[in-house]
MARGU-385464 format. One record per atom (N, C-alpha, C, O, CB): x, z, y; residue in one letter; residue number from 1; atom name. Coordinates in steps of 0.02 Angstrom, whole numbers, m for minus. Atoms other than C-alpha are relative to their C-alpha. Last residue first. Glycine has a CB too. Layout:
      px      pz      py  mivex  lumlum  keza
       X       Z       Y      A     NUM    CA
...
REM end
This chain:
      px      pz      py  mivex  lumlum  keza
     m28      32     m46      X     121     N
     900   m2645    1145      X     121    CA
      55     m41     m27      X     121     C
      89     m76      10      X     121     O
      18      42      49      X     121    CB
     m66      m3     m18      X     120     N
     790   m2582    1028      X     120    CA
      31     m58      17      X     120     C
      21    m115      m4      X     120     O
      33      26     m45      X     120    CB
     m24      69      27      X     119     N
     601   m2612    1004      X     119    CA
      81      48      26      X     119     C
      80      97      64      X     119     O
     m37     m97      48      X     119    CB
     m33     m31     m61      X     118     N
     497   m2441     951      X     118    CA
      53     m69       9      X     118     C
      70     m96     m44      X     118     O
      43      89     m16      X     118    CB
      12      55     m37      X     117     N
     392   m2492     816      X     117    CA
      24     m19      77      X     117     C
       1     m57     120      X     117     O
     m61       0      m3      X     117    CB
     m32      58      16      X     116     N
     492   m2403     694      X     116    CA
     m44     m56      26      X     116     C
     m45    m112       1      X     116     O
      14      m5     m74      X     116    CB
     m71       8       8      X     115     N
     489   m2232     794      X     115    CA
      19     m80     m12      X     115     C
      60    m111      23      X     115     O
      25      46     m62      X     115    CB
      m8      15     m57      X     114     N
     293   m2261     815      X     114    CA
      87     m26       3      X     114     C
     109     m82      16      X     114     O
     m26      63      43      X     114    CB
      42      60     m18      X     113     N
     256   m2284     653      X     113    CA
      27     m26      46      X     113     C
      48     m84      50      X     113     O
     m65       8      17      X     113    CB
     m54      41      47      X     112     N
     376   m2137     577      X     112    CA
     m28     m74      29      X     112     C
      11    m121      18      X     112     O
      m8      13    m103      X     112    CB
     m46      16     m47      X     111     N
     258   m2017     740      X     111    CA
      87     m41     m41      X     111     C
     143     m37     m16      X     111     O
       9      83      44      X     111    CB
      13      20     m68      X     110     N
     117   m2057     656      X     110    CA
      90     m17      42      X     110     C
     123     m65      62      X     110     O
     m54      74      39      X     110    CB
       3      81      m3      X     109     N
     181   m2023     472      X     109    CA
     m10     m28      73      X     109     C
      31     m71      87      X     109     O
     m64     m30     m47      X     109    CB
     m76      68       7      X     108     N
     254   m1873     539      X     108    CA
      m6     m58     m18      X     108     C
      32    m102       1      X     108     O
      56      10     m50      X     108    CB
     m48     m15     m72      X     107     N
      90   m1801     618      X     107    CA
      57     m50     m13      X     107     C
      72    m103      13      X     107     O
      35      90      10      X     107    CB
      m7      47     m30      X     106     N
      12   m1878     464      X     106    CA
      m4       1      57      X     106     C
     m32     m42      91      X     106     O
     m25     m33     m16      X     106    CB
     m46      72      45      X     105     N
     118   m1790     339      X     105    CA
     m68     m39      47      X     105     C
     m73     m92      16      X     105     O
       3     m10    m128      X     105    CB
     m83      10       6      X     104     N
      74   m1603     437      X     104    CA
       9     m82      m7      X     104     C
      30    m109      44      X     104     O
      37      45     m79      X     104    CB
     m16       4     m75      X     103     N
    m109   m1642     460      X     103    CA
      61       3       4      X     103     C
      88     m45      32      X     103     O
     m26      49      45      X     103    CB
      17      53     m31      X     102     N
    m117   m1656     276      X     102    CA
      m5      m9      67      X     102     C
      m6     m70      78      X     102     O
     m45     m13     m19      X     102    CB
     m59      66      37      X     101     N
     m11   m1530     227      X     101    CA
     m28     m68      18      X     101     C
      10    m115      32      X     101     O
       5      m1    m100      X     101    CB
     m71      11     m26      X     100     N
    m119   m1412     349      X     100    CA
      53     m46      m8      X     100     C
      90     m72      33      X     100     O
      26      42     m11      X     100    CB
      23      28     m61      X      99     N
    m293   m1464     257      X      99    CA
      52       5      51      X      99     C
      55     m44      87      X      99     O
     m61      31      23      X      99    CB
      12      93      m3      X      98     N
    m204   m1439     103      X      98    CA
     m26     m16      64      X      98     C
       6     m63      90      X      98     O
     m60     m36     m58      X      98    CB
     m67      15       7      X      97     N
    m151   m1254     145      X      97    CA
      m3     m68      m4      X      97     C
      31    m103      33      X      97     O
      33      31     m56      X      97    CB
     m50     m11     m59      X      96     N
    m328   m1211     225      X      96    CA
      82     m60       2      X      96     C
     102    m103      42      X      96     O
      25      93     m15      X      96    CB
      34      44     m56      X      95     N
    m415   m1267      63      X      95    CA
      40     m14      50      X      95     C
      74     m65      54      X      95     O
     m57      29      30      X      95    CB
     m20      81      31      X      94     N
    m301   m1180     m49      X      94    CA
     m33     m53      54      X      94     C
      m2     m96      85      X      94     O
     m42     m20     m90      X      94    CB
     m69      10     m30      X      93     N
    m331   m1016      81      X      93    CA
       1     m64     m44      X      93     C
     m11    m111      m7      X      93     O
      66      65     m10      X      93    CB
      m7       8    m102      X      92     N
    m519   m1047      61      X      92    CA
      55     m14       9      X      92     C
      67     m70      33      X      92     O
     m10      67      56      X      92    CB
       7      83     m17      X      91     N
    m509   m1068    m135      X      91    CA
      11     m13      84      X      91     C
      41     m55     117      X      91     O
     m88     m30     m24      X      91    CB
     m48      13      14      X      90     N
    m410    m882    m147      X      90    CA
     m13    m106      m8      X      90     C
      28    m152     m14      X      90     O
      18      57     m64      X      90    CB
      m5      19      71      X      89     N
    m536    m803     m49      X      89    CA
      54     m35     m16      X      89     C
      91     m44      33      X      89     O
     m51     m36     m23      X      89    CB
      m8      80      40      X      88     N
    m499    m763     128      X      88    CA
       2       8     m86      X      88     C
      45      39    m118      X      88     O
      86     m44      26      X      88    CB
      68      37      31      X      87     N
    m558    m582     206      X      87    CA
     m10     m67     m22      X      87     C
     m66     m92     m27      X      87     O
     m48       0      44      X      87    CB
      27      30     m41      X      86     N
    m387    m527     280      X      86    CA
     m90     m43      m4      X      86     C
    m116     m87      30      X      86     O
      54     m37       9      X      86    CB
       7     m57     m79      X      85     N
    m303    m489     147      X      85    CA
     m21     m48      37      X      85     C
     m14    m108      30      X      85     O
      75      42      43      X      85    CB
     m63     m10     m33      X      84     N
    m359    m589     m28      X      84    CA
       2      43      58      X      84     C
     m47      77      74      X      84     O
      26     m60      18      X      84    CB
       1      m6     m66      X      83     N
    m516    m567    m122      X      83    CA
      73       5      26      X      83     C
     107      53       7      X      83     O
     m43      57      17      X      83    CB
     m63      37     m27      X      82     N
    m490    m618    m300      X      82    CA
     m10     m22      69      X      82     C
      m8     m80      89      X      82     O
      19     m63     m43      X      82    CB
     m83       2      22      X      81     N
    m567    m469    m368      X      81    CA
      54     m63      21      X      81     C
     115     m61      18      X      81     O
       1      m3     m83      X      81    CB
       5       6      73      X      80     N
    m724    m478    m255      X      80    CA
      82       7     m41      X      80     C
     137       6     m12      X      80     O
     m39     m79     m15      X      80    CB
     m27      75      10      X      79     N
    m727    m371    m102      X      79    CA
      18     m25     m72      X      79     C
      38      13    m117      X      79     O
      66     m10      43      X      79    CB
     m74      10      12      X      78     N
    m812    m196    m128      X      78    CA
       6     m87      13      X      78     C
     m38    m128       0      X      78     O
      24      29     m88      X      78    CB
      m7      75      19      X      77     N
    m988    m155     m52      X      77    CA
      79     m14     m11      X      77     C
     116      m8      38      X      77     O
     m33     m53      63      X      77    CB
     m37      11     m56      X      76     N
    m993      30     m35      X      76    CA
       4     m69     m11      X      76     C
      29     m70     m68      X      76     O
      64      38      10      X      76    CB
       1     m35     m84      X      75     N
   m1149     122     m98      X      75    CA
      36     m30      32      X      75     C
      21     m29      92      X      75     O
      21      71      15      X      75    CB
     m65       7     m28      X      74     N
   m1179      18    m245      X      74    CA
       1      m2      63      X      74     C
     m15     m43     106      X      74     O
      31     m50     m20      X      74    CB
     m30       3      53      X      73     N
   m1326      74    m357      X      73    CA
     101      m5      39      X      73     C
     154      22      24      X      73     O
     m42     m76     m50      X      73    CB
     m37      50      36      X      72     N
   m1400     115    m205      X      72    CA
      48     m11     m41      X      72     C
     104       6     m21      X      72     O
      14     m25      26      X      72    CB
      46      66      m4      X      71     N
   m1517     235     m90      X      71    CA
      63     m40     m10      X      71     C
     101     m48      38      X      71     O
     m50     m19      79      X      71    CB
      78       9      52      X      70     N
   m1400     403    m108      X      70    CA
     m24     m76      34      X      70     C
      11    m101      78      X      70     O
     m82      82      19      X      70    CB
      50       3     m26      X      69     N
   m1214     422      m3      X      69    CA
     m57     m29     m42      X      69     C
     m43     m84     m66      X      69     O
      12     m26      52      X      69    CB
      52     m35      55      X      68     N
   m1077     465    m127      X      68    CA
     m61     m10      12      X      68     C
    m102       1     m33      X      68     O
       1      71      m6      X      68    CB
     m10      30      40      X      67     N
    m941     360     m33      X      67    CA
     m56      16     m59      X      67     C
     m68     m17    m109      X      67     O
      63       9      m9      X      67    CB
     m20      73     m19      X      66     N
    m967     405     125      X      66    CA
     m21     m57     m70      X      66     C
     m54    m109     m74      X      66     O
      95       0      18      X      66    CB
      65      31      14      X      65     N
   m1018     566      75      X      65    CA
     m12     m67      15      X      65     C
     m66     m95      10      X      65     O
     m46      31      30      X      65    CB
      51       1      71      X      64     N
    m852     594     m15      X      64    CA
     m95     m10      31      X      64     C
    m141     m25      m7      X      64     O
      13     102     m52      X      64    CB
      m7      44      32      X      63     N
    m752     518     150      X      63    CA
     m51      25     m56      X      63     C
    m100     m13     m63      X      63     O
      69     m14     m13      X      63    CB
      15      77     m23      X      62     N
    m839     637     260      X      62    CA
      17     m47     m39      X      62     C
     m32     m82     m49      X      62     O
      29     m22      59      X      62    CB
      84       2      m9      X      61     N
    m823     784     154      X      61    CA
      m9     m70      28      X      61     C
     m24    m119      m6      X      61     O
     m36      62      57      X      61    CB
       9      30      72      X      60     N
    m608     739     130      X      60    CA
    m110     m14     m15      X      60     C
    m141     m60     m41      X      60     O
      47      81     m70      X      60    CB
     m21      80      22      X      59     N
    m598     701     304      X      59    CA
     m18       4     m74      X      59     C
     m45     m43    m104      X      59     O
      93     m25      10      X      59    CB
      11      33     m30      X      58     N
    m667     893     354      X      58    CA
      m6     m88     m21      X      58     C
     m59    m117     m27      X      58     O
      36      25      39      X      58    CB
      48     m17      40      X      57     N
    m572     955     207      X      57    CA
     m62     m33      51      X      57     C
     m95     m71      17      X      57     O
       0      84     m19      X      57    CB
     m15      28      71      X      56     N
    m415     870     265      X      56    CA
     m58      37     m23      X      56     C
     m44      38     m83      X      56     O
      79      15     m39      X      56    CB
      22      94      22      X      55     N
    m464     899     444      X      55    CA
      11       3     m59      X      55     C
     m42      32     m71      X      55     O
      48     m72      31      X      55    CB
      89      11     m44      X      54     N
    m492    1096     432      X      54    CA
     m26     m74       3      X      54     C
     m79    m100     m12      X      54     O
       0      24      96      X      54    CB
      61     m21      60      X      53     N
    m330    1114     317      X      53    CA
     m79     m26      36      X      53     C
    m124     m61      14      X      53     O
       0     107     m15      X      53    CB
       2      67      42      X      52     N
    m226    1020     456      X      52    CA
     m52      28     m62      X      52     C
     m97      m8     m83      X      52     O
      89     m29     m32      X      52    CB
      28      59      m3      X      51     N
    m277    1139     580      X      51    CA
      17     m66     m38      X      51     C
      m5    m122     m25      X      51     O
       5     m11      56      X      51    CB
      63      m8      15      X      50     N
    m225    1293     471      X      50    CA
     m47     m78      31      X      50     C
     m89    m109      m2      X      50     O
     m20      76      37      X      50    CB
      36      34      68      X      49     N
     m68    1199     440      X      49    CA
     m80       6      m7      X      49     C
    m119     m30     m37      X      49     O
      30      38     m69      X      49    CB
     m22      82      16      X      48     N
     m22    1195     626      X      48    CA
     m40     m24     m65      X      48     C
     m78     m72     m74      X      48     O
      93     m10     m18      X      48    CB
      40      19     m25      X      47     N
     m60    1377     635      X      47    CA
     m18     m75      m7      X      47     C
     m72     m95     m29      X      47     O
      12      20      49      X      47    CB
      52     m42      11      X      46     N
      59    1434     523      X      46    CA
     m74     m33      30      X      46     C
    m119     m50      m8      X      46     O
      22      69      33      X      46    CB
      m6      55      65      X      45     N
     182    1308     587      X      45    CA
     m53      28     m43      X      45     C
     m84     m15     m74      X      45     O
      80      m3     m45      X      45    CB
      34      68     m12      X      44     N
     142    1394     743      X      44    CA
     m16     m29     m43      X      44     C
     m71     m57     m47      X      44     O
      29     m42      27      X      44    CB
      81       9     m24      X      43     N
     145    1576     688      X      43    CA
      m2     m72       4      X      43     C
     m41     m98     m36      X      43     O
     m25      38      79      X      43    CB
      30     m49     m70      X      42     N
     329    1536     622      X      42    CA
     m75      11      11      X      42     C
    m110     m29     m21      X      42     O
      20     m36      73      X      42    CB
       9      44     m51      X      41     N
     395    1479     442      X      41    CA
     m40      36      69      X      41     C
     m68      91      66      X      41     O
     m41     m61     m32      X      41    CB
      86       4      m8      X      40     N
     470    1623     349      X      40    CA
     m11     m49      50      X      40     C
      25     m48     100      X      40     O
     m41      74      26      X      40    CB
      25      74       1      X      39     N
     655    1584     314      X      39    CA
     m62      m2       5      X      39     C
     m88     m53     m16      X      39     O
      16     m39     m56      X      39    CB
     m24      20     m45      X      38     N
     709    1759     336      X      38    CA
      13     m39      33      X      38     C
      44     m42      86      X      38     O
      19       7       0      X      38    CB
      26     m40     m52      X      37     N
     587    1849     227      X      37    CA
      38     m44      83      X      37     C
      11     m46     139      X      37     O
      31      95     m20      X      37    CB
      36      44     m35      X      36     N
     641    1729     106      X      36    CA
     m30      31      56      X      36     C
     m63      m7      92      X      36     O
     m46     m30     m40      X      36    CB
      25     m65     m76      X      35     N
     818    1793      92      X      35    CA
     m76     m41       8      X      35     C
     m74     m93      40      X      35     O
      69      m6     109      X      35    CB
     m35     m69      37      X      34     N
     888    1696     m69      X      34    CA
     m39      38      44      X      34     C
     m68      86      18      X      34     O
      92      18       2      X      34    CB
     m38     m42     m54      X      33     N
     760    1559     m29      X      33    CA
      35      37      m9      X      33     C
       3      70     m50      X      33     O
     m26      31      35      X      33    CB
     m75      53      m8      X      32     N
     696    1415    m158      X      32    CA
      42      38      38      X      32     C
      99      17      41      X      32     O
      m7     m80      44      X      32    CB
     m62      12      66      X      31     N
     563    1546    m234      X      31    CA
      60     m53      26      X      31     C
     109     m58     m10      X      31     O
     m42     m45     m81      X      31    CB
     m42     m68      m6      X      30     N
     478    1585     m52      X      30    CA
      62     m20     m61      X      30     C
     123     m25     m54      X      30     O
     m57      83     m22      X      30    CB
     m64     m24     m36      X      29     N
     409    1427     m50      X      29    CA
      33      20     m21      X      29     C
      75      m8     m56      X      29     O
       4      34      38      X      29    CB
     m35      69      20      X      28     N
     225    1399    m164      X      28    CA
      77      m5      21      X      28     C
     108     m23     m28      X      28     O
     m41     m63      38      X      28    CB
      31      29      59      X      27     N
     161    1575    m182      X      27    CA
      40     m65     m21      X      27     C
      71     m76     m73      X      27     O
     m78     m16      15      X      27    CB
     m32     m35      35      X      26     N
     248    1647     m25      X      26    CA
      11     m26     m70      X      26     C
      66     m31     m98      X      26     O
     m27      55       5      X      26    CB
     m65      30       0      X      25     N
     189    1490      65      X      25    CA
      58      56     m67      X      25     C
     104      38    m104      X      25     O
      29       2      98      X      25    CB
      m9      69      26      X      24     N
      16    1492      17      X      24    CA
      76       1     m12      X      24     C
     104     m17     m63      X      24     O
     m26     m61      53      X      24    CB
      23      m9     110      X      23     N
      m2    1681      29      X      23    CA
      35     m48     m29      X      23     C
      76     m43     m75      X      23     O
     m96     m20     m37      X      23    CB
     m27     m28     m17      X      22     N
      54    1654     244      X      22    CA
      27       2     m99      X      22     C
      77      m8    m134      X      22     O
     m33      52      55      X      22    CB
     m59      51       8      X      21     N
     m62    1534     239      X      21    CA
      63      20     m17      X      21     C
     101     m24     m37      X      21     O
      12     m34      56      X      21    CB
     m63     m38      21      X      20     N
    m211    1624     183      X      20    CA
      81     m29       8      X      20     C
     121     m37     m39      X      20     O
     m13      12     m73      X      20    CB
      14     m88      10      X      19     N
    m390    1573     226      X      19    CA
      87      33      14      X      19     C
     104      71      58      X      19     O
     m38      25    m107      X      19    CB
      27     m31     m69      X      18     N
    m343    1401     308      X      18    CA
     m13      64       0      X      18     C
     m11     100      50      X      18     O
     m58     m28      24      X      18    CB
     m57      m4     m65      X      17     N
    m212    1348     196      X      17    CA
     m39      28      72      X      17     C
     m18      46     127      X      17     O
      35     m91      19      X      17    CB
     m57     m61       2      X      16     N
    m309    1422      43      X      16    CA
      41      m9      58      X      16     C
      75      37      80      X      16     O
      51       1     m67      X      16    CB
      m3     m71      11      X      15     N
    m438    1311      93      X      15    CA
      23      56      12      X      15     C
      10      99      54      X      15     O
       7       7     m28      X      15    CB
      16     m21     m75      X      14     N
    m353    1163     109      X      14    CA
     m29      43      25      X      14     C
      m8      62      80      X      14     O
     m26     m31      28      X      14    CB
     m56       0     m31      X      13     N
    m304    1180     m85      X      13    CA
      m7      20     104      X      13     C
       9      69     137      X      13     O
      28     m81     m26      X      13    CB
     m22     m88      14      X      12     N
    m478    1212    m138      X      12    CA
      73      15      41      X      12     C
      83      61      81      X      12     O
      17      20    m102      X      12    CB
      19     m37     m37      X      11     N
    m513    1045     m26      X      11    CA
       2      67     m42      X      11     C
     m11     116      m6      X      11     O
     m60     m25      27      X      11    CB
     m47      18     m79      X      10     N
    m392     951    m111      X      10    CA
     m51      44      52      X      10     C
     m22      62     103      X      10     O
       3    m108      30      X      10    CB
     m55     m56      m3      X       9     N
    m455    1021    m278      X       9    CA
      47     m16      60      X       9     C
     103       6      72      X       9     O
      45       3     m72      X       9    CB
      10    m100     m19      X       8     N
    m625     999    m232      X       8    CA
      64      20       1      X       8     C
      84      68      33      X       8     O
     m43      61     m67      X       8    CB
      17     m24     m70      X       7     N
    m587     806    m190      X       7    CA
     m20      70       1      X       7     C
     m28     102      53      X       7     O
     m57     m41      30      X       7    CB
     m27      m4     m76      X       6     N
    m496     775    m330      X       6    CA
     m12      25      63      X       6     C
      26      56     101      X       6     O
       3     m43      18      X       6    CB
     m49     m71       9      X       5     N
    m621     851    m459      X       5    CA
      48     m28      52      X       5     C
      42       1     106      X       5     O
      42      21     m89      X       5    CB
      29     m75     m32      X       4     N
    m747     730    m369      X       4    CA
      37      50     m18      X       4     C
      38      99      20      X       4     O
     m69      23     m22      X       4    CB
       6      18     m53      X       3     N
    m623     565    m371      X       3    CA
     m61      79      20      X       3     C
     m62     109      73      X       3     O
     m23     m89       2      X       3    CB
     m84     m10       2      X       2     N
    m595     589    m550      X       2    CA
     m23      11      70      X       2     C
     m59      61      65      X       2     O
      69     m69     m24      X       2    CB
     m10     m70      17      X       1     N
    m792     592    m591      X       1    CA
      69      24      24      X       1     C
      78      85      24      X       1     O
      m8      10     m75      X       1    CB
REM end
């Protein structure tokens, strides 16, 4: 439910930057300016926001049907809670780490063999 009032009010927000930008800024801005008439941001930046409103509502639709899409209890398959980065569980990497410590200690045992079978002069 959090995640759908988010996403209207990020797309009410993007919105207003594409209907009215000019509103937006007066509304949200203007109050930090003594002169705001004279700190107005330009057509571009104007423009600029309108194409960021268009993706961010754009991105926000795509992500909510992504995530909202019908046929299944569980639309996105999550990794389990003790999924690490990279797609290793937390027995895999233990695995890994011993199977290294042990190739480690009999690299050096090997090469402690050799050293003390080595004849000196």
């Amino acid at each position: 439910m959090g995640l759908l009032i988010g996403g209207l009010l990020l797309i009410a927000f993007a919105l207003w930057t594409v209907i009215a930008p000019r509103q937006q800024w007066q509304v949200l801005n203007a109050w930090r300016y003594r002169d705001p008439d004279a700190n107005e941001p330009s057509d571009l930046s104007y423009n600029l926001g309108r194409a960021a409103g268009v993706g961010t509502i754009v991105l926000v639709l795509v992500v909510g049907f992504i995530i909202a899409r019908p046929g299944g209890d569980d639309p996105l398959p999550l990794p389990s809670r003790w999924q690490w980065p990279f797609g290793r569980s937390i027995t895999q990497r233990r695995a890994i780490t011993r199977l290294r410590a042990i190739t480690q200690a009999s690299l050096i045992r090997r090469t402690l063999i050799r050293l003390s079978h080595r004849r000196t002069p």
